[in-house]
N, C-alpha and C positions, 0 to 999 in steps of 0.2 A: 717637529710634527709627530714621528714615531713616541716622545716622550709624553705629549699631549692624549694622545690617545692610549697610553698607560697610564698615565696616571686618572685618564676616566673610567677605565676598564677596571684599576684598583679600588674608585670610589662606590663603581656601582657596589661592586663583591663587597664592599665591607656594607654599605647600605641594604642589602639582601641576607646579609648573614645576620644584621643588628635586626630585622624584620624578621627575621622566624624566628631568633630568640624572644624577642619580643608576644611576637603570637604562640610561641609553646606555653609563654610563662600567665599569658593570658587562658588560653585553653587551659592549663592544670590549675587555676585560681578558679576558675567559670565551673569546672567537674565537680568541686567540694560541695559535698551536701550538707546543711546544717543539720548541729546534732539533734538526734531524736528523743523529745522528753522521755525520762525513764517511768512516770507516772503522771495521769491526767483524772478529770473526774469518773470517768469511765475505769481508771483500775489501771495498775501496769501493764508491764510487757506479761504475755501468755503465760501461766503455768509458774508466772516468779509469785511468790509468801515473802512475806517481812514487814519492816519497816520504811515506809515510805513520807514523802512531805504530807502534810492532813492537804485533800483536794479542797477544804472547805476554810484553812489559813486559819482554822480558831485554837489550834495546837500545831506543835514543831512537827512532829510528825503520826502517823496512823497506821495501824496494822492491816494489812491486805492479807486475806487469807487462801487465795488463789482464783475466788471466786467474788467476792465483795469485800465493802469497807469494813470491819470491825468496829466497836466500840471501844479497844484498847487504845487509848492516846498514850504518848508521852510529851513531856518537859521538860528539857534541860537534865532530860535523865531519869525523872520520876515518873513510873507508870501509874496511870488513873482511867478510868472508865466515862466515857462520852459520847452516848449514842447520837447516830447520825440526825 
């Protein structure tokens, strides 16, 4: 009798310890935020200049000057001029 009731007392503990790992590992998959574009038609992040993807997909990438899009594209490397 006493064995019976240990060995239910060991199945809860293990079914309760297998449940909150279970739910930690759910809660820290559920917290991840997806990443956030580094540039959209709107212009990057704040205050960033360079080269970014072209927001209009007709060149590899476009130059953002801090404040708008430029007309400096490039190609696979080669800079060319292409207003918006």
């Amino acid at each position: 009798m006493l064995a019976d009731y240990f060995g239910c007392l060991v199945a809860v503990s293990l079914l309760l310890f297998v449940g909150c790992v279970v739910l930690v590992v759910v809660l820290v998959k559920r917290d991840k935020k997806p990443p956030v574009p580094v540039s959209s038609a709107l212009g990057p992040m704040p205050g960033a200049t360079g080269w970014f993807s072209d927001p209009q997909n007709r060149h590899e990438l476009r130059y953002w000057d801090g404040h708008s899009w430029t007309a400096a594209v490039s190609d696979a490397g080669v800079q060319s001029q292409d207003p918006l």
